[in-house]
SETORMAR-113544 format. One record per atom (N, C-alpha, C, O): z, x, y; residue in one letter. Coordinates in steps of 0.1 Angstrom, whole numbers, plus 2048, in hexadecimal, padded with zeros to 3 digits. Layout:
ZXYA;...
This chain:
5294CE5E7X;5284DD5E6X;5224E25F3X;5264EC5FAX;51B4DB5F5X;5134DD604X;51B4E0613X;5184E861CX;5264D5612X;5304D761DX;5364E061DX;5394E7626X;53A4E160DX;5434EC60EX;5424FC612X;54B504617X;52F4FE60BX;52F508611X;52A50A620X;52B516623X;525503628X;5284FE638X;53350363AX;53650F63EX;5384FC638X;54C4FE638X;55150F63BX;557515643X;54B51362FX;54D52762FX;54552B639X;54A532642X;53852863AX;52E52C644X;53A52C651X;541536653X;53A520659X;54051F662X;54F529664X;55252E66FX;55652B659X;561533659X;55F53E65EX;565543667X;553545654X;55055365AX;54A557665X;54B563669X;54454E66BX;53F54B679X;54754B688X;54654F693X;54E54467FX;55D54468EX;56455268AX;566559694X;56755767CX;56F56367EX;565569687X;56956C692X;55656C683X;553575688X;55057569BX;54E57E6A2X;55356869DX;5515676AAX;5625686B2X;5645676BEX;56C56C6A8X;57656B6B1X;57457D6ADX;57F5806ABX;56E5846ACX;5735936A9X;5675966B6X;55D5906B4X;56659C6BEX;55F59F6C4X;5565AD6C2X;54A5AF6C6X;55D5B76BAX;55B5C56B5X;5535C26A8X;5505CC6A2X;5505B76A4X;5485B3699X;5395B469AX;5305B9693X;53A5AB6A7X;52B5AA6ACX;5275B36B2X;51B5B36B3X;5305BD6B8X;52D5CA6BBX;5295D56B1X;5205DE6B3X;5305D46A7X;52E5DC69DX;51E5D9694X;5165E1690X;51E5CC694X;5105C8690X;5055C7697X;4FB5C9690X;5045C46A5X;4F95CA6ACX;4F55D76B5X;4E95DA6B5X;5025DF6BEX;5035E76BDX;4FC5F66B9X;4F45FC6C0X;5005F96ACX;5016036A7X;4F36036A1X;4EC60D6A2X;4F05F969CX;4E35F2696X;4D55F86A1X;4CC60069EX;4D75F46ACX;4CA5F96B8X;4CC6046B9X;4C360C6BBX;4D96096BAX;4DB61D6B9X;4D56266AEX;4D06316AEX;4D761D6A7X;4D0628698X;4C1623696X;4BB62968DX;4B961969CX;4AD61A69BX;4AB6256A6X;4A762F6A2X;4AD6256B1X;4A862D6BAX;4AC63D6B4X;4A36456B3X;4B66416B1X;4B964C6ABX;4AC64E6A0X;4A36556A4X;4AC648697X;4A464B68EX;49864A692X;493656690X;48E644698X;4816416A6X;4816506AAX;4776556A5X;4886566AFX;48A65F6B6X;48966F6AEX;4816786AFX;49366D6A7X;49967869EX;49467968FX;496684689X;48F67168AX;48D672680X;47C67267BX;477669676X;47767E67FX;46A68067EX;465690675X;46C69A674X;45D690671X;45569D66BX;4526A5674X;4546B1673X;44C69E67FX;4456A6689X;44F6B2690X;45A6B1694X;4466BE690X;44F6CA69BX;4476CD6A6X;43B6D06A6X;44E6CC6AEX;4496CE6B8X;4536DB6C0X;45F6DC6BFX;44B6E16C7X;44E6EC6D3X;4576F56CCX;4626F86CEX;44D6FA6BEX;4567056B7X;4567106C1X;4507106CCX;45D7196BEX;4617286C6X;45E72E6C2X;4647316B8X;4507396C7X;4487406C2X;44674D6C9X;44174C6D5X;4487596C5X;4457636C6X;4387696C4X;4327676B9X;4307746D3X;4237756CBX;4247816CEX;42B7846D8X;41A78F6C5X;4177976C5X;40C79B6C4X;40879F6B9X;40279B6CFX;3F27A36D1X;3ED7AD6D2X;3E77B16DCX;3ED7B36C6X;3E97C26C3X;3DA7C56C6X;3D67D06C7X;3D07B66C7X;3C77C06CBX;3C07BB6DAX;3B47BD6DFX;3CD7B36E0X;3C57B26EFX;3B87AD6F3X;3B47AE6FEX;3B37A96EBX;3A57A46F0X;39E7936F1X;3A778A6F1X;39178D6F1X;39777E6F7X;39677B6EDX;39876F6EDX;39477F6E1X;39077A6D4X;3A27726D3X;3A57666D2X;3A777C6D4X;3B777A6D2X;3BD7726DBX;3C37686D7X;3BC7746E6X;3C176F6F2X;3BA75E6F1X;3C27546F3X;3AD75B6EEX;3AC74C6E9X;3B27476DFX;3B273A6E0X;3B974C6D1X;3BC74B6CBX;3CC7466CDX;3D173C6C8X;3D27526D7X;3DF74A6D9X;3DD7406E0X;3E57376DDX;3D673D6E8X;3DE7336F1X;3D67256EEX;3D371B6F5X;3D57266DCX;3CF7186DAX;3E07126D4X;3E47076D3X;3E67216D3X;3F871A6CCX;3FB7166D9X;3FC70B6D5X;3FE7156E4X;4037126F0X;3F67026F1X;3FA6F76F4X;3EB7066EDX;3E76F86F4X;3EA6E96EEX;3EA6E06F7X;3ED6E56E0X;3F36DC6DAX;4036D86DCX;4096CF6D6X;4086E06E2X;4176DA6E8X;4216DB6D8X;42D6D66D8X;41A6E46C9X;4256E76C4X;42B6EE6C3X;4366EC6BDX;4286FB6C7X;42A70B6CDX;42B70D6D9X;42170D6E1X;43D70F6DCX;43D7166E8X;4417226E6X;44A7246DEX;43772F6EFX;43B73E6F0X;4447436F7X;442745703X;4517466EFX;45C74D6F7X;4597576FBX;45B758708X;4537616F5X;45776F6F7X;4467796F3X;44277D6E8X;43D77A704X;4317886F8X;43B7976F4X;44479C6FAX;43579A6E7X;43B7A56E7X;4387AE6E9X;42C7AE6EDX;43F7BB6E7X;4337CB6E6X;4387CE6DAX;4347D96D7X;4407C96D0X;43F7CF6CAX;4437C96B8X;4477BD6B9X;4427CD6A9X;4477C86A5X;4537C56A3X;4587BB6A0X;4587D36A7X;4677CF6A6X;4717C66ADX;47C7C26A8X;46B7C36BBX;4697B96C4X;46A7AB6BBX;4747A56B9X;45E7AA6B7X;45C79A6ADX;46B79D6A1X;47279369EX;46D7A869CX;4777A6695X;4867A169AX;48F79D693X;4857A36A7X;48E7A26ADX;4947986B2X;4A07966B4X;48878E6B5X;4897806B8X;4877766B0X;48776A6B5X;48377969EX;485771695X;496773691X;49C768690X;49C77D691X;4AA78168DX;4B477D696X;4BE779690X;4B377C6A4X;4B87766AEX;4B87656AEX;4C275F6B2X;4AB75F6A7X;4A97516A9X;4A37496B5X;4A173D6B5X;49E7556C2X;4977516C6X;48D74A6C3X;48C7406C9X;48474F6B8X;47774C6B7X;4767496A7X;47A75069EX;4727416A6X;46D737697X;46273F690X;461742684X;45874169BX;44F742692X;44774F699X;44974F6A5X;43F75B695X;43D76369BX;42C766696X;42876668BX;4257676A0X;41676A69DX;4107786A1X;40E77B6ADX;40F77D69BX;40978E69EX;3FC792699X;3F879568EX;3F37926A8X;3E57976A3X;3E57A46A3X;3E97AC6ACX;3E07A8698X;3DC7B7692X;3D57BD699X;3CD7B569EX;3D37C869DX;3C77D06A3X;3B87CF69EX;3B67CF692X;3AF7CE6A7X;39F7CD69DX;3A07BA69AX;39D7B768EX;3A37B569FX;3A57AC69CX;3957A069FX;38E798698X;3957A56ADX;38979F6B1X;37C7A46ACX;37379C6A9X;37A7B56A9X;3777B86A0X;36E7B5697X;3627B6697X;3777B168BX;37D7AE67CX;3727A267EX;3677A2677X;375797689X;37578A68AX;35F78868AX;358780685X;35E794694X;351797698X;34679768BX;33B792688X;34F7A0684X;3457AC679X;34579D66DX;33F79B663X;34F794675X;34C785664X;35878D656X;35878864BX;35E797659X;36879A650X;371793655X;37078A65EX;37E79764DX;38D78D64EX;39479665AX;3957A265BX;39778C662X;39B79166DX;3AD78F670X;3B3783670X;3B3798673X;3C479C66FX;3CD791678X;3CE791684X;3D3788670X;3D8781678X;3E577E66BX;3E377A660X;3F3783672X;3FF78166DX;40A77D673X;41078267DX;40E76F66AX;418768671X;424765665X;424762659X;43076866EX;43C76B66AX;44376066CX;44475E678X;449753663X;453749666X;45E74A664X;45F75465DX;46C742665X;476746666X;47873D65DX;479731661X;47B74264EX;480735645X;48E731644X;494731639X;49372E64DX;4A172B64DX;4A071B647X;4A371663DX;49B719652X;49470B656X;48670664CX;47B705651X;48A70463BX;47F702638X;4736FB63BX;46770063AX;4766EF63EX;4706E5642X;4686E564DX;45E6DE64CX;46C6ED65CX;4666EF665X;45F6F9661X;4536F7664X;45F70165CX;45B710656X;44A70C652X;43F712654X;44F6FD649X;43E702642X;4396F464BX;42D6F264AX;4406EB652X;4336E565DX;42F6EE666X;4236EC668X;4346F566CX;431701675X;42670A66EX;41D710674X;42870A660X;41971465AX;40970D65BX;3FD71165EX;4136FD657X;4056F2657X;3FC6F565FX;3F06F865EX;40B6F166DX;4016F267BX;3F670067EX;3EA6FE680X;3FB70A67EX;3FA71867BX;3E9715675X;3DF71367CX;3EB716667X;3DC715660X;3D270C669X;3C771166AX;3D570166FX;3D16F7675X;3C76FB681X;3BC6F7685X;3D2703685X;3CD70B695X;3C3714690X;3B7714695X;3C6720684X;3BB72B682X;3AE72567CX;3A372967FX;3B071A675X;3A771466DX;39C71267CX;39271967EX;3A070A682X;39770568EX;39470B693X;389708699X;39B717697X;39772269DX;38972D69AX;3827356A1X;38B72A68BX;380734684X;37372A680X;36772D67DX;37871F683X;368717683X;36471368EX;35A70C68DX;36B715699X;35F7166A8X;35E7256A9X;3597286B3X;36072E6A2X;35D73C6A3X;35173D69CX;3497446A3X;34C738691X;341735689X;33772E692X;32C733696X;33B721695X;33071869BX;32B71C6ACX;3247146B2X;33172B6B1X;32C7336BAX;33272C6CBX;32E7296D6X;33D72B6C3X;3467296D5X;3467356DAX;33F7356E4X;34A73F6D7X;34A74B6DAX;33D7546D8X;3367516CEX;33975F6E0X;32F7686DFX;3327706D4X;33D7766D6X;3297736C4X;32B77D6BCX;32378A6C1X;31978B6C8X;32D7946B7X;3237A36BCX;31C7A16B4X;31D7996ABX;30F7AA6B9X;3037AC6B4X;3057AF6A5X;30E7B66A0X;2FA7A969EX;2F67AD691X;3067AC688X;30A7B267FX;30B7A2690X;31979E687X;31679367FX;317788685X;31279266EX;313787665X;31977A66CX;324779671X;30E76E66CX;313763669X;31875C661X;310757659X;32875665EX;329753651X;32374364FX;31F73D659X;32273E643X;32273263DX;32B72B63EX;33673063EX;32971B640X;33371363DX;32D70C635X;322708638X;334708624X;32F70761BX;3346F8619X;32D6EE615X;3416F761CX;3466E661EX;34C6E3627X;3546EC629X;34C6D9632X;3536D463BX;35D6CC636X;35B6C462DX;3656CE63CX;3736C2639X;3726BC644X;3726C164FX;36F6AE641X;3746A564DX;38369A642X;383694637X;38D69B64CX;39869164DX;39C685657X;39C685663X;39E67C650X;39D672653X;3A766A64DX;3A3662644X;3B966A652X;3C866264EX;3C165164CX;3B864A651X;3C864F642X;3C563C640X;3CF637646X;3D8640648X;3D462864DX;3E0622650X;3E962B65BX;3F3626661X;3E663865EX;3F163A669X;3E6649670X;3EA65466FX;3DC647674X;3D065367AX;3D565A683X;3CE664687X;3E265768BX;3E8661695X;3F266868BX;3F767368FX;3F666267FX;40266D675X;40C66D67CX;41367767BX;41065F687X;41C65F68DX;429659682X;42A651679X;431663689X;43C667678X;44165767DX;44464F673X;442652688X;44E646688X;44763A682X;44E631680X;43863967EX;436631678X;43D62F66CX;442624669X;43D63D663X;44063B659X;452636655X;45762F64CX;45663F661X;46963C661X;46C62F665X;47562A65EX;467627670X;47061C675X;46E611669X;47960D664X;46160E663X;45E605655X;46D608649X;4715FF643X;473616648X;47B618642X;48B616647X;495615640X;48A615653X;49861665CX;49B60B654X;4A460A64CX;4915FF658X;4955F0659X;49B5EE647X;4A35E4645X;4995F663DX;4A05F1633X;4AC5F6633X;4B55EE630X;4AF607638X;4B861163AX;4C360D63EX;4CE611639X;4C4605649X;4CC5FF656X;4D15EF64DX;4DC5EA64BX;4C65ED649X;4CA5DC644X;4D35E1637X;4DE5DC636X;4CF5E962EX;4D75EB624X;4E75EC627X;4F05E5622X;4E85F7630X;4F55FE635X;5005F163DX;50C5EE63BX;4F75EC646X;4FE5DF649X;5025D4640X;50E5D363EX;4F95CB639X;4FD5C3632X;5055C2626X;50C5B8622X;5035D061FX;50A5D3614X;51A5D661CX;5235CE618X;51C5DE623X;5285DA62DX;5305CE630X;53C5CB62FX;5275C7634X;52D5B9635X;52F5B5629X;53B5B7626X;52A5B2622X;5305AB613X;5395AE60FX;5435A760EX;5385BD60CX;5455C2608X;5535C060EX;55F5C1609X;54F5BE61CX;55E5C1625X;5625B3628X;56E5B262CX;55B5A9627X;55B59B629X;56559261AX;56D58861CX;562596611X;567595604X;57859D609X;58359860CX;5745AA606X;57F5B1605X;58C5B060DX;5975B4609X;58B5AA61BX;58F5A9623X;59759B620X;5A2598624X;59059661CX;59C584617X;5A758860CX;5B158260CX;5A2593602X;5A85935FFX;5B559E5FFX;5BE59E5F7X;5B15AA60AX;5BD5AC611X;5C75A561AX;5D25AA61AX;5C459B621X;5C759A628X;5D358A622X;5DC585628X;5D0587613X;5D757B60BX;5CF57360BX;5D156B602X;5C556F613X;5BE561614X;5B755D60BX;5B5551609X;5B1569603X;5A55635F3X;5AC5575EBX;5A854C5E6X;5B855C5EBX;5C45535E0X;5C35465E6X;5BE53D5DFX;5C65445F2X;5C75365F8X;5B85305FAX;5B75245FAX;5AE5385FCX;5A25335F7X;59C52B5ECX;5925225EBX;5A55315E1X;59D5315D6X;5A65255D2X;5A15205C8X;5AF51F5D6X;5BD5145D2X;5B15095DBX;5AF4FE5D6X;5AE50C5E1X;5A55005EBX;5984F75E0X;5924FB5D6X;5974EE5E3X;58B4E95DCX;5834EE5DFX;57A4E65E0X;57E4F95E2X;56F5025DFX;57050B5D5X;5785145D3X;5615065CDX;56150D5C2X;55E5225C4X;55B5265CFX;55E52A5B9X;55D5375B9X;54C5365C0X;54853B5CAX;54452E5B7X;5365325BBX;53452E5CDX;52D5355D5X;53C5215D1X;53951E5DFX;53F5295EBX;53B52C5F6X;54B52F5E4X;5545395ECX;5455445EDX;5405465F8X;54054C5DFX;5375545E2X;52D5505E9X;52A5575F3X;5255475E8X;51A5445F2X;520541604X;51A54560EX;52753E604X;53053C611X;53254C617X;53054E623X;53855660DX;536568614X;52D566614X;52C56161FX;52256660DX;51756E60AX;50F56D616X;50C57761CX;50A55D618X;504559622X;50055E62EX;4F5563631X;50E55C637X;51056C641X;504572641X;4F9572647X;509579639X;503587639X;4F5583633X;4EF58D634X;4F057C630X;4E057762FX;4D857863FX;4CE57E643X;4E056F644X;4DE56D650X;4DE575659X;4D5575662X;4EB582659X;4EC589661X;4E159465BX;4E159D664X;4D7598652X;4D15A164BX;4C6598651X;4CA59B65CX;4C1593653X;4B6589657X;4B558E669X;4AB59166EX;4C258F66FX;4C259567BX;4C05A167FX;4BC5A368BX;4C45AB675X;4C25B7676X;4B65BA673X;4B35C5678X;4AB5B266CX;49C5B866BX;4985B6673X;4905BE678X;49B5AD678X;4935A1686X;4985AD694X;4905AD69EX;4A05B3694X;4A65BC6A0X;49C5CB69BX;4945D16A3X;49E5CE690X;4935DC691X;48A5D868FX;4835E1692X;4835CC68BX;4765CD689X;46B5C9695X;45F5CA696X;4775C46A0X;4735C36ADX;4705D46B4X;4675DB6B7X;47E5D56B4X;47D5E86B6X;4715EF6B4X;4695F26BDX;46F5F26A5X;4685F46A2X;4565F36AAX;4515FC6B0X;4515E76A8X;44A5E06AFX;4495E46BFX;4405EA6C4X;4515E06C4X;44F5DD6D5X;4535EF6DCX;44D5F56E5X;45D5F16D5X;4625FB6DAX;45E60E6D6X;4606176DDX;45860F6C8X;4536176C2X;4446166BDX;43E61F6B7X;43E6096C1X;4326096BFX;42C6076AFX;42160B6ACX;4316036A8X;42F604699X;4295F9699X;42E5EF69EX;4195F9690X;4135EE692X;41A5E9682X;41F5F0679X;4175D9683X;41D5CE679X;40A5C667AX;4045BD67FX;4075D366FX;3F85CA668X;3F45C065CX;3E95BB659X;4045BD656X;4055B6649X;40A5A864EX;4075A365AX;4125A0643X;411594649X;41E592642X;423598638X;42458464FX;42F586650X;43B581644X;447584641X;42F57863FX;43657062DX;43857F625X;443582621X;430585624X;43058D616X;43C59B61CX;4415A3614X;43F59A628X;4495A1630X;45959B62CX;4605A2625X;45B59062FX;46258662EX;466586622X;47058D621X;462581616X;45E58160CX;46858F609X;47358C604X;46559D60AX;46A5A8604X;4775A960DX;4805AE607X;4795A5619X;48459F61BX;49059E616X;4995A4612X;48B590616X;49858B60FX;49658B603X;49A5805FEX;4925915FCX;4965955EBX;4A05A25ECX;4AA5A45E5X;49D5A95F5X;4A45B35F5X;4B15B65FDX;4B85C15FDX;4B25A7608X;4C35A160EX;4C459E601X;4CB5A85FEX;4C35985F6X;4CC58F5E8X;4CE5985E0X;4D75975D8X;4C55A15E0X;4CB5B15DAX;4D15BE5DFX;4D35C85D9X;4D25BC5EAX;4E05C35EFX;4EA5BB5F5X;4F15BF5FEX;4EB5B05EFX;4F45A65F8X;4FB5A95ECX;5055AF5EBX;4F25A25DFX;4FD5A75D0X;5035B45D0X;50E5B65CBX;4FA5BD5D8X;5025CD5D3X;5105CD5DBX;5185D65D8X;5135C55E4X;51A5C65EDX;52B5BB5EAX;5375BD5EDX;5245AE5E1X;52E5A95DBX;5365AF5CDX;5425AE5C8X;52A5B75CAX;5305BD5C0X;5375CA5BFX;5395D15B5X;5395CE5CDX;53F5D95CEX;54F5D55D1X;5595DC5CEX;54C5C65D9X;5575C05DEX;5625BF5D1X;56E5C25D1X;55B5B75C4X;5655B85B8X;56D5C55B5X;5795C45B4X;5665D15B4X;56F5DF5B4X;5745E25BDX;5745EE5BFX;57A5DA5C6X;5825DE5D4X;58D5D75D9X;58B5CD5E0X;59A5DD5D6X;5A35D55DBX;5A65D35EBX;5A95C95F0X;5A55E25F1X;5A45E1601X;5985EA602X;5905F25FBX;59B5E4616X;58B5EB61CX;5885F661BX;57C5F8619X;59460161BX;59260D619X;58961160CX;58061860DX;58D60C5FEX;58660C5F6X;5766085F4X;56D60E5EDX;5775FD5FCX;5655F65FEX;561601607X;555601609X;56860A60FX;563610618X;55F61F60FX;555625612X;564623607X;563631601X;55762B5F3X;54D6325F1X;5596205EDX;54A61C5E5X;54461A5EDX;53B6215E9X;53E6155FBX;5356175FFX;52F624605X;523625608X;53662D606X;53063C60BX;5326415FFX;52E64C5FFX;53663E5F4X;5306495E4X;5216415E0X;5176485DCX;5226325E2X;51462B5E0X;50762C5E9X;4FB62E5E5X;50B62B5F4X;4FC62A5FFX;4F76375FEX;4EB6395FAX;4FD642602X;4FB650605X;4ED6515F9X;4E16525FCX;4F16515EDX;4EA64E5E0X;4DE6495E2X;4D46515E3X;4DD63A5E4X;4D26305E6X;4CA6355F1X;4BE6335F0X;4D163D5FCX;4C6643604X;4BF64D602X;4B364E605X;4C46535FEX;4BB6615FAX;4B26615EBX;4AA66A5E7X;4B66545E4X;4AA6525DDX;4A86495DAX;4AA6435CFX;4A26445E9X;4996385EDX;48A63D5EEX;4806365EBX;48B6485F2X;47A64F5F5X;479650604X;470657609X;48364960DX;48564861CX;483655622X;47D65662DX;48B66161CX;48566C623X;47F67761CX;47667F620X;485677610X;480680600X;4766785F5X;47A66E5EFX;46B67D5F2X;46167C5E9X;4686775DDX;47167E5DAX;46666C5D5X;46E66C5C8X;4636745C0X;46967A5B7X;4596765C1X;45067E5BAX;45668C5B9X;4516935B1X;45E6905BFX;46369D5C4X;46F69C5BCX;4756A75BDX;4756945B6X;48568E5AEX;4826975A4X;47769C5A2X;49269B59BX;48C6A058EX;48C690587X;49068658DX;48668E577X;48367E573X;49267956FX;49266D56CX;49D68056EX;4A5676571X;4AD66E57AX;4B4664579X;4A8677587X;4AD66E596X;49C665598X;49C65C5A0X;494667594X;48D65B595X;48B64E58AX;48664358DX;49265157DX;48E645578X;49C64057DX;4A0637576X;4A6643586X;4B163A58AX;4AC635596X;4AF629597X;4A46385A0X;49B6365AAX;4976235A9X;49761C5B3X;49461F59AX;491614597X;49D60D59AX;49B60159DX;4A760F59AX;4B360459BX;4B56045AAX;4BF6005AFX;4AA6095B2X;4B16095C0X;4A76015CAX;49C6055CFX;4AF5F35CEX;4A65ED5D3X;4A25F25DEX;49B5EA5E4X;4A45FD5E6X;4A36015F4X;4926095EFX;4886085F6X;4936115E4X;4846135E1X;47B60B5E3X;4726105EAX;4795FF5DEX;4715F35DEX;4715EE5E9X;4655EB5ECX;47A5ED5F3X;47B5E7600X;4725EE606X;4685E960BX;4745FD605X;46D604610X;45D60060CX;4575F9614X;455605600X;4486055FEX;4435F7602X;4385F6607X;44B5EA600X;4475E060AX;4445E1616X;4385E0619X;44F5E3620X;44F5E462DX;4455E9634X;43E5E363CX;4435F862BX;439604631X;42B600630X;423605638X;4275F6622X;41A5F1621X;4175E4629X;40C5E362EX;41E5DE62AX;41B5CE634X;41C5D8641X;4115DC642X;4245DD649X;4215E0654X;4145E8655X;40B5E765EX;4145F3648X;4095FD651X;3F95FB649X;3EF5FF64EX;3FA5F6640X;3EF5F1636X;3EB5E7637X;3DF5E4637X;3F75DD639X;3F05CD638X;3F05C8627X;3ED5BC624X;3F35CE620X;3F45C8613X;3F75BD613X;3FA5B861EX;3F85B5606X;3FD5A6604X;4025A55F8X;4045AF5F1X;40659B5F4X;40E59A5E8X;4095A05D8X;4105A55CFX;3FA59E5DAX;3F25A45CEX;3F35B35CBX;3F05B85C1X;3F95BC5D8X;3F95C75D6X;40A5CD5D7X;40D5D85D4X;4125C45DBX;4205C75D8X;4285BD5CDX;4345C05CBX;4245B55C8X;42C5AE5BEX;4365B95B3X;4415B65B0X;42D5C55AFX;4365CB5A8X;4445D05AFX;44E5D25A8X;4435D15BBX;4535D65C7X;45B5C55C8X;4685C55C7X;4545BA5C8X;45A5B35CDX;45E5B05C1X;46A5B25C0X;4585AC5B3X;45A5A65A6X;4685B05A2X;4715AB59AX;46B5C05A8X;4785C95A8X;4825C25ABX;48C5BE5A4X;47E5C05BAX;48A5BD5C1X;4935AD5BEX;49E5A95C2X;48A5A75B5X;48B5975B0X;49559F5A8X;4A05A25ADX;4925A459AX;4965A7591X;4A75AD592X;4B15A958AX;4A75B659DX;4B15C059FX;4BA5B05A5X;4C35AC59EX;4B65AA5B2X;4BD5A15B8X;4C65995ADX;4D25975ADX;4BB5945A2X;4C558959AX;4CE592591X;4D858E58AX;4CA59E591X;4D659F58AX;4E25A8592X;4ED5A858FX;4E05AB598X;4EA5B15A2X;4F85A35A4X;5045A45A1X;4EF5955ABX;4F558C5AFX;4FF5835A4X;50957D5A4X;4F458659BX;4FC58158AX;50558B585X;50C58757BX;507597588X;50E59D580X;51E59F58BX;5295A1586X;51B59E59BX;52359C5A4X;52C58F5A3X;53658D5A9X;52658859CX;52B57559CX;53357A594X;53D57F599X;52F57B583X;53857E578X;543589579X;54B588570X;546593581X;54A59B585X;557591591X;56258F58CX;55458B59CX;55A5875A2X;56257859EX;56B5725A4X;55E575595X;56456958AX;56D573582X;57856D583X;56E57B57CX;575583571X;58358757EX;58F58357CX;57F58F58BX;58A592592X;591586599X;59A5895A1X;58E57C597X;59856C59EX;59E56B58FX;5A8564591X;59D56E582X;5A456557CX;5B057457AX;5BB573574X;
């Protein structure tokens, strides 16, 4: 049994070494979309476009703006004179976000009353809309408690207020809140899913467009050695693709790797054997590639967006999350993300890995039986 599946190993080895656009396509494209995603695929906004309106001219205000200029996530297009001005340049799209100090402002600020400060966002863009408010609160907050703790000179016989609780914050596992920590840990399942489930399917599918499954299957190798012989491959090749982003990741984006490398490993390859089955078993419902190529863009598209990779499943209504469970890319990620940025160990992920066991044997078992039913 052993030779024989050697035997397939080596087959698909040389095809793949006589195609040259293979190994292109597999390493390639692979270092392009980590760096894409590295890059692009972050929370953070930066150098919104900001309109300001200073109605009351004074340094109260004038320190106030230029603490949005000093953190590098507000840049000021345009002072205005007027409102209609600021209306002008939210409608146009110049400007995202628009800040207008009221008159009496400094004032207001003096006497310990509420002091006029209105900011207009452009909710096109929801998402930028309310990190831009975050930031926003972030800047006044700070602002109004070195105004308290007497950075600034108050007028005479102006109320001191109270500060009755301090918030101090303090992030666990990522204290800079850099977004790429959290995305590259996710790439590496994202990327491995999309590739390997590819290969399986088109690896399969492909013999038997092409007539050769038949003459395979006439050969003394049995159905289970023919499947472990595809399958393989793509074990190995899925084995390469972590090993390439997880370098990336690492050397080139800085993502620290504080867990350890078994219990990494480990969520691994449970979850190459559970998308390697999703990928054989797509191959059964597919007579040509074109076919394996349209189930895989009605399938993955799916599996990614409720994975948790960029959308909250807490945020799902409860029937797209209790399907959430059949998706080993869910499980993959909460591994990933805890061994690299936590350090956990098996004691605290067995329930993701004991998943992806579960899901793997039957995926692979139900792909076998499936792929025995379409030979006979």
């Amino acid at each position: 049994m052993f030779d024989r599946v050697l035997a397939m190993l080596v087959k698909e080895f040389i095809e793949l070494k006589r195609d040259p656009w293979a190994m292109f396509r597999i390493v390639v494209p692979l270092v392009l979309q980590v760096l894409i995603y590295g890059y692009a695929a972050t929370f953070t906004v930066s150098h919104v476009s900001t309109a300001v309106l200073d109605l009351d001219g004074s340094q109260a205000s004038r320190d106030l703006i230029a603490r949005f200029t000093a953190n590098g996530r507000f840049d000021i297009v345009n002072f205005a004179h007027s409102q209609r001005e600021i209306a002008h340049e939210l409608d146009a799209g110049r400007a995202e976000v628009a800040v207008v100090v009221q008159a009496g402002f400094a004032q207001a600020l003096g006497q310990g009353s509420g002091a006029p400060l209105q900011v207009l966002v452009d909710g096109t863009n929801s998402n930028t809309a309310l990190i831009a408010l975050g930031y926003i609160s972030k800047i006044v907050a700070q602002y109004q408690n070195d105004w308290r703790r007497g950075a600034w000179p108050t007028h005479a016989g102006a109320a001191q207020p109270t500060i009755a609780v301090a918030l101090q914050e303090r992030p666990w596992f990522n204290e800079g809140l850099d977004d790429r920590w959290f995305f590259i840990p996710g790439v590496i399942g994202t990327l491995t899913l999309l590739q390997v489930v590819s290969l399986t399917a088109f690896a399969v599918v492909r013999e038997r467009e092409v007539g050769t499954l038949e003459q395979i299957m006439v050969s003394p190798i049995r159905p289970v050695e023919f499947i472990l012989g595809k399958t393989a491959p793509s074990l190995l090749i899925g084995l390469c693709d972590v090993a390439i982003v997880t370098s990336l990741g690492i050397a080139w984006f800085h993502v620290p790797l504080v867990g350890s490398w078994l219990v990494m490993m480990a969520g691994v390859m449970l979850f190459l054997l559970a998308v390697i089955g999703l990928g054989l078993l797509l191959s059964t419902f597919s007579r040509t590639q074109q076919q394996a190529f349209a189930l895989n863009f009605i399938l993955l598209n799916p599996i990614f967006i409720l994975s948790g990779f960029a959308f909250p499943i807490s945020s799902m209504p409860p029937v797209l999350q209790w399907l959430t469970y059949l998706n080993p890319l869910r499980y993959f990620l909460v591994v990933m993300r805890a061994v690299f940025l936590k350090g956990v160990g098996f004691a605290a992920l067995w329930p993701q890995l004991a998943a992806m066991a579960v899901l793997a044997v039957a995926m692979l078992g139900a792909s076998v039986m499936r792929f025995r039913k379409s030979l006979d």
